[in-house]
FIKOLZA-1660 file (N, C-alpha, C; in steps of 0.1 Angstrom, whole numbers, plus 5000, padded with zeros to 4 digits):
% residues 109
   i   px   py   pz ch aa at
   1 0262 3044 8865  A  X  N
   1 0257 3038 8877  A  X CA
   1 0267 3028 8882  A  X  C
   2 0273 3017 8872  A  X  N
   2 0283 3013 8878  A  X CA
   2 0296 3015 8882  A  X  C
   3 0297 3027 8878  A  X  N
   3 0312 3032 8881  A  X CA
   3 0307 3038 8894  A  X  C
   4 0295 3044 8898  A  X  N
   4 0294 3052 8910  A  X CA
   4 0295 3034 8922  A  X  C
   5 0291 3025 8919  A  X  N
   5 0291 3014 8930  A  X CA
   5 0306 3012 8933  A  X  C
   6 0315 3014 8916  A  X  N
   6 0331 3007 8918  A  X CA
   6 0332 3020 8928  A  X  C
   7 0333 3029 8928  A  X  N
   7 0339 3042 8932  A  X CA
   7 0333 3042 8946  A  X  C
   8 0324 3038 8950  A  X  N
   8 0318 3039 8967  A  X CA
   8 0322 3024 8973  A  X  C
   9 0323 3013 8964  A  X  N
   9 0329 3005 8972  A  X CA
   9 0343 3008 8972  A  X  C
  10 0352 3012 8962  A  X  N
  10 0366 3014 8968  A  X CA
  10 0372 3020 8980  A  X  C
  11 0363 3035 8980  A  X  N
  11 0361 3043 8989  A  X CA
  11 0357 3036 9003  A  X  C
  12 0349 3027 9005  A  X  N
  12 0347 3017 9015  A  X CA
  12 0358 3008 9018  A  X  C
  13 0361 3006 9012  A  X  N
  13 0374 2996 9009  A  X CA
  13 0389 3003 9014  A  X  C
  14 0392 3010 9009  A  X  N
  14 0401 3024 9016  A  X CA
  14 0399 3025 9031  A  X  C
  15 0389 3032 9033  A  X  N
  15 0382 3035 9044  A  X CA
  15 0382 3021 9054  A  X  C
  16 0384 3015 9055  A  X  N
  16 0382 3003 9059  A  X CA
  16 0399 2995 9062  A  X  C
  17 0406 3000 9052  A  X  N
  17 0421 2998 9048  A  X CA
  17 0427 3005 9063  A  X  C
  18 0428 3018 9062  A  X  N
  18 0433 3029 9068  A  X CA
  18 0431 3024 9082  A  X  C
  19 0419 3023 9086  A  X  N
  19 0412 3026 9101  A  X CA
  19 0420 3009 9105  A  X  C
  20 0425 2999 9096  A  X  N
  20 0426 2989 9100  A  X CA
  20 0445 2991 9107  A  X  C
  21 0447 2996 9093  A  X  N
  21 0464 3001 9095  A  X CA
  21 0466 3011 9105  A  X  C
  22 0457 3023 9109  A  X  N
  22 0458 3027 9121  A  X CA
  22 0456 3022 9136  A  X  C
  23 0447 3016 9134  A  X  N
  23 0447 3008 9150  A  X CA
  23 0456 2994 9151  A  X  C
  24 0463 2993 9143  A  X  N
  24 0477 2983 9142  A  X CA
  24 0491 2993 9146  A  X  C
  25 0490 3003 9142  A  X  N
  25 0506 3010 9148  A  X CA
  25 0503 3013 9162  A  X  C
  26 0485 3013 9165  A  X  N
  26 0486 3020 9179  A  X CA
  26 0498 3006 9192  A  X  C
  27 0504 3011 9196  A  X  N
  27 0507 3005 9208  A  X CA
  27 0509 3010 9220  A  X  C
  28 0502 2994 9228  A  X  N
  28 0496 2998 9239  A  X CA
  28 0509 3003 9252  A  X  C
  29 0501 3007 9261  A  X  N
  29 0511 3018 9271  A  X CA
  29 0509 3013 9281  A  X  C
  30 0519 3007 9287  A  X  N
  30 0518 2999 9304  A  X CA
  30 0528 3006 9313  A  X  C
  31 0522 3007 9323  A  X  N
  31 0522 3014 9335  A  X CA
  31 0542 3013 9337  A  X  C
  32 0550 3020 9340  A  X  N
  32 0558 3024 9346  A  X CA
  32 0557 3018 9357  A  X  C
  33 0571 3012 9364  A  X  N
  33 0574 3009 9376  A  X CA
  33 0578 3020 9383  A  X  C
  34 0575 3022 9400  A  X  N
  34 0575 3035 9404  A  X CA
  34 0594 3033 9409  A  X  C
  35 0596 3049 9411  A  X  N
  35 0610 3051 9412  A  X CA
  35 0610 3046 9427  A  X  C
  36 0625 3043 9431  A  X  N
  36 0626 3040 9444  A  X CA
  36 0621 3047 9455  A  X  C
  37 0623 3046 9467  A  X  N
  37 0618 3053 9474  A  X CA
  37 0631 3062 9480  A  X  C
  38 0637 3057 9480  A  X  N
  38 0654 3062 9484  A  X CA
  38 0662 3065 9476  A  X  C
  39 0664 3070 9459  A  X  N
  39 0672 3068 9453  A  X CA
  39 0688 3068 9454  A  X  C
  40 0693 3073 9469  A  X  N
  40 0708 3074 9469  A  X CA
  40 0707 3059 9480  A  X  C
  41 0701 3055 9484  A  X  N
  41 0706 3045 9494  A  X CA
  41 0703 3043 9508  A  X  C
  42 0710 3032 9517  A  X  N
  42 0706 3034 9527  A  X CA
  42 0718 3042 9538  A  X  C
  43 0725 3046 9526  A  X  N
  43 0737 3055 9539  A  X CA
  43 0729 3067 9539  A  X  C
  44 0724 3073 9530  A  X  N
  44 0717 3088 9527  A  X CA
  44 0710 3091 9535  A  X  C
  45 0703 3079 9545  A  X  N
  45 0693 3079 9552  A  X CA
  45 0697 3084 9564  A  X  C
  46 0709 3075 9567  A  X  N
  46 0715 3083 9582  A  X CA
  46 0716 3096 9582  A  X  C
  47 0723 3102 9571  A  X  N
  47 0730 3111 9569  A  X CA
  47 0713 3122 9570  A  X  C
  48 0708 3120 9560  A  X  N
  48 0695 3129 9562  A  X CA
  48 0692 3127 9576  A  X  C
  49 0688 3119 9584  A  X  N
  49 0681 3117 9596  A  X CA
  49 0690 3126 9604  A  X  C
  50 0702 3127 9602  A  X  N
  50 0709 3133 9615  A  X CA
  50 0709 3147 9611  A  X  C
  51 0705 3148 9598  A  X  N
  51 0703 3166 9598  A  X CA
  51 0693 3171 9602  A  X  C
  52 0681 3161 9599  A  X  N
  52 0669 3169 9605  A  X CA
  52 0667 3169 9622  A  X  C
  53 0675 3164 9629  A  X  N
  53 0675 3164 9641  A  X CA
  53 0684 3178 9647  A  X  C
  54 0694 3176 9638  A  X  N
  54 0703 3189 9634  A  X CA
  54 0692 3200 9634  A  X  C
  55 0685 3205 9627  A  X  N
  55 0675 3210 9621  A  X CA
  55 0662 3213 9632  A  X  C
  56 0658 3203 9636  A  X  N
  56 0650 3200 9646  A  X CA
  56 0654 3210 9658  A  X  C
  57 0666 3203 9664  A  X  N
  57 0674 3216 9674  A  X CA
  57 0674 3227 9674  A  X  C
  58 0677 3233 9663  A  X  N
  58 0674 3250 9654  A  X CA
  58 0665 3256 9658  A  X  C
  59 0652 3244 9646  A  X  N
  59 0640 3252 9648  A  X CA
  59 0635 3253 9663  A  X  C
  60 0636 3246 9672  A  X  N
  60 0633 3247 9689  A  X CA
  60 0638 3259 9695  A  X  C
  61 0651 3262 9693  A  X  N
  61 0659 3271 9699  A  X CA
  61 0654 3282 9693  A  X  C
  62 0649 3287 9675  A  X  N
  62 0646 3298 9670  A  X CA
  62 0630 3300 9681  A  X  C
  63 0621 3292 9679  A  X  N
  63 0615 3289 9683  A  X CA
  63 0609 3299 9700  A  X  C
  64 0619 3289 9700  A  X  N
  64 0617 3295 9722  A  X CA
  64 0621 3311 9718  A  X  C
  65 0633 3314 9712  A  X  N
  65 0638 3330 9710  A  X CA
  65 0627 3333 9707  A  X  C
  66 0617 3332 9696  A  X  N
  66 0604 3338 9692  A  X CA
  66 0596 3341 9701  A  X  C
  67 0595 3330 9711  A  X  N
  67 0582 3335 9719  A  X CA
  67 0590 3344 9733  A  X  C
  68 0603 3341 9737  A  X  N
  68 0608 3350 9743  A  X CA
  68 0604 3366 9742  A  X  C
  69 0607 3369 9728  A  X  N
  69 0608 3378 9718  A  X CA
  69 0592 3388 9721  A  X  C
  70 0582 3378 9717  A  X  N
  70 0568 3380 9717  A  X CA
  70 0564 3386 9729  A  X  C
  71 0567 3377 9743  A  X  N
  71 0564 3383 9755  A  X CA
  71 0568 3393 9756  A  X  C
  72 0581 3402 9755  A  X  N
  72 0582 3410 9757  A  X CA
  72 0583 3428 9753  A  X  C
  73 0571 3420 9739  A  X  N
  73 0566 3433 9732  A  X CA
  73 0559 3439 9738  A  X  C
  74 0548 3432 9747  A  X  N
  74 0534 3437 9754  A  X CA
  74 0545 3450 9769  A  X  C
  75 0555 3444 9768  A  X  N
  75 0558 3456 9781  A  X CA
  75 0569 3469 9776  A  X  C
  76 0571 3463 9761  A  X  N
  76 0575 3478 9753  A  X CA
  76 0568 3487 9751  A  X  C
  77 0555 3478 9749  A  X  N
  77 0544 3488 9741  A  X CA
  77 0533 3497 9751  A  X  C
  78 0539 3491 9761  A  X  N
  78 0534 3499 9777  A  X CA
  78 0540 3510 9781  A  X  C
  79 0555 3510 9776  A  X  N
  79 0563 3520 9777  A  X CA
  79 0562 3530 9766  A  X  C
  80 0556 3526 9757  A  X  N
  80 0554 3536 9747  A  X CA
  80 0542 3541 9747  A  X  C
  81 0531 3534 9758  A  X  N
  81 0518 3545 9757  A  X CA
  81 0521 3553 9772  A  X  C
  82 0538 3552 9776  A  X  N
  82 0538 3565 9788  A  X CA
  82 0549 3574 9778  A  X  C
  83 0548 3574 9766  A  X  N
  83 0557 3581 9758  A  X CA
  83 0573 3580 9758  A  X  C
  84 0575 3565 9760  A  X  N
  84 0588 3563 9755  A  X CA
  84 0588 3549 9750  A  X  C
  85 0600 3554 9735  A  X  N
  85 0604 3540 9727  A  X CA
  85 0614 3532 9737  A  X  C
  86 0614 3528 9738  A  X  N
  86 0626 3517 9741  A  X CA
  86 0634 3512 9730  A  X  C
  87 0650 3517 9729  A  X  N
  87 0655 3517 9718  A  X CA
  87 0658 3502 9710  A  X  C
  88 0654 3492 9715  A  X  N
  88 0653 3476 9710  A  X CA
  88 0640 3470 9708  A  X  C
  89 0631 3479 9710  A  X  N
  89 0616 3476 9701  A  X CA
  89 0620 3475 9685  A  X  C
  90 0622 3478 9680  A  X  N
  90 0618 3481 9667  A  X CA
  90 0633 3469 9660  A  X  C
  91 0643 3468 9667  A  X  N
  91 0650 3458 9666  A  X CA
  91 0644 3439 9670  A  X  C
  92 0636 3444 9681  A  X  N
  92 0632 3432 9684  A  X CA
  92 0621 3426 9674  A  X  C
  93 0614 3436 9670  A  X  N
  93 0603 3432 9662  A  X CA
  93 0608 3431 9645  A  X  C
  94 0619 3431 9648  A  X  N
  94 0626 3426 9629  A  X CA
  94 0628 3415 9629  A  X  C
  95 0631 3410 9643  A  X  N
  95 0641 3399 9649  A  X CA
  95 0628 3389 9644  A  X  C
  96 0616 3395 9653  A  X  N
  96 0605 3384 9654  A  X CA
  96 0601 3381 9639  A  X  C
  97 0601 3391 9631  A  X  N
  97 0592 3392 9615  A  X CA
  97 0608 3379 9612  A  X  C
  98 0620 3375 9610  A  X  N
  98 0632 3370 9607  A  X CA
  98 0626 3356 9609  A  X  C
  99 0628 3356 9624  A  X  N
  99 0623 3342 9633  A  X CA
  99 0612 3333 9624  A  X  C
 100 0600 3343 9627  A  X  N
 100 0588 3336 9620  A  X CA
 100 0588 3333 9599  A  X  C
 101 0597 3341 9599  A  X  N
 101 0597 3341 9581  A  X CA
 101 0606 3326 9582  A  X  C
 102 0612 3325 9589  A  X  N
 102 0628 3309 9589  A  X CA
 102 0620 3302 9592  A  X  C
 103 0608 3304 9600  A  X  N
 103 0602 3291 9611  A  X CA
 103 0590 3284 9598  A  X  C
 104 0588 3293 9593  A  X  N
 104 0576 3293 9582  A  X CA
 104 0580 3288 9571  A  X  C
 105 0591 3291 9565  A  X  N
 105 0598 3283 9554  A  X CA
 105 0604 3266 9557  A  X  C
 106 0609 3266 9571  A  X  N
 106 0612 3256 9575  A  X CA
 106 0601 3245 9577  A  X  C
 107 0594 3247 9583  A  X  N
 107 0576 3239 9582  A  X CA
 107 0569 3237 9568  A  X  C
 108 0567 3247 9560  A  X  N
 108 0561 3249 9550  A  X CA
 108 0565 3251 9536  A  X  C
 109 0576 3246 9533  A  X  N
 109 0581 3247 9523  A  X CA
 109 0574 3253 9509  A  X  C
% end
């Protein structure tokens, strides 16, 4: 009987050891300062600004071509319910699927 008390107090005793030595190695974890907002600088900025305006131009001009494009499907497809293709339909409408696939990536990354 007394060896079962030495034997459950040591076991307590251990137990007690352990959980103390484990929550001593924990260390604590503080928040990260956030990354810059610019990491190349403030020349990078010009330099981006003037592309997307670059860019901007593009997409306007793709743009206008598109709806150009659009309008004048409805008077191909009038010609084709008097039985004729018009041989830039089917070019125009690759043109349009091109336009809108650039225009869509370019917006929507």
């Amino acid at each position: 009987m007394y060896e079962r008390k030495i034997i459950l107090c040591l076991s307590a005793l251990f137990f007690a050891l352990t959980s103390v030595i484990a929550s001593a190695q924990h260390r604590p974890t503080y928040p990260h300062p956030p990354s810059p907002a610019d990491p190349q600088g403030p020349a990078h900025t010009s330099t981006q600004t003037r592309k997307q305006s670059i860019d901007n131009v593009q997409l306007e001009r793709e743009a206008r071509e598109l709806s150009d494009l659009a309008k004048s499907v409805p008077l191909d497809i009038e010609q084709v319910k008097q039985g004729l293709l018009p041989k830039d339909t089917v070019e125009k409408l690759k043109r349009i699927e091109k336009l809108a696939k650039h225009l869509r990536g370019e917006l929507a990354p």
